[in-house]
N, C-alpha and C positions, 0 to 999 in steps of 0.2 A: 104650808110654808114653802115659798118657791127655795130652790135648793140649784143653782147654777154651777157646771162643772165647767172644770176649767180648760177638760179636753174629754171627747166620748169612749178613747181608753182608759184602761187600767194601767197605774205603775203600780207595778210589784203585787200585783191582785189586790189594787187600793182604787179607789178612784178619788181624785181631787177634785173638791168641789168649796164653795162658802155659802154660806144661808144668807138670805134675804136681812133678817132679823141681825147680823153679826156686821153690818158694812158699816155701822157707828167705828170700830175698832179700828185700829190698825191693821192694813195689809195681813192677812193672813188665809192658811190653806188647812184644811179638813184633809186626810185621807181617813175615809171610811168600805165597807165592802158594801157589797149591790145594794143593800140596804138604805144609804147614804142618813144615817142617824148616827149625832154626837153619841150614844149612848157607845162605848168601843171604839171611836175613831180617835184620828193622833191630831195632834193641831200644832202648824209651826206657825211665829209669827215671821216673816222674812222682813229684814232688812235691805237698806237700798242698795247694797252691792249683790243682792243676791242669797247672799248668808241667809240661816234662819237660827230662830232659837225656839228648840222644843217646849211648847207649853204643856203637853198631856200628849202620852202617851201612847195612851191608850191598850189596845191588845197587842200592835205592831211589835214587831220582836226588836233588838238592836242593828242588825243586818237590814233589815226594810227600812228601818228608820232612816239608816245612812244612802241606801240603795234612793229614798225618796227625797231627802234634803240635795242629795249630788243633782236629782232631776231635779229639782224647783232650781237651783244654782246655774244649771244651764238653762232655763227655759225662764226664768221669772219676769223679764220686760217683758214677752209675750203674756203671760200671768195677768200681769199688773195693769195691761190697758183692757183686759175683762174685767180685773176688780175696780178700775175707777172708770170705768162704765155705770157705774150701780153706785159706787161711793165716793165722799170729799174725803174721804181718811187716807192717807199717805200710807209710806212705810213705817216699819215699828224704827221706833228711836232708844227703845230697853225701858224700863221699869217707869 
């Protein structure tokens, strides 16, 4: 499964990345570790201002969680022309 990051660092010793298999969905970012497997990673769906909303968790503690939503916040149009490179699926719109 091709697994595309969305930068070749780590935030917060996570790396963001979305799978190949996930571009159906709405906009959204994986932080997993070097691993880069759902099985423990967090998943936000972001919205078009940038905002995200936590889907899962994951092992990510509360601190990293907010440490990586404030990143995706500042970086997310950069984000987004990697993810609709690969997908017709937009930003999340909620439920």
């Amino acid at each position: 499964m091709k697994l595309p990051k969305y930068y070749d660092f780590k935030v917060c010793g996570y790396y963001l990345y979305f799978t190949a298999k996930c571009i159906i969905e709405a906009f959204h970012v994986h932080a997993s570790d070097s691993k880069l497997t759902e099985e423990g990673a967090a998943k936000f769906f972001v919205k078009e201002n940038g905002g995200t909303e936590i889907q899962k968790k994951g092992v990510l503690s509360q601190k990293e969680l907010k440490i990586i939503q404030k990143f995706i916040k500042e970086n997310y149009k950069e984000m987004y022309k990697k993810w609709s490179a690969l997908s017709d699926s937009g930003f999340f719109t909620g439920k």
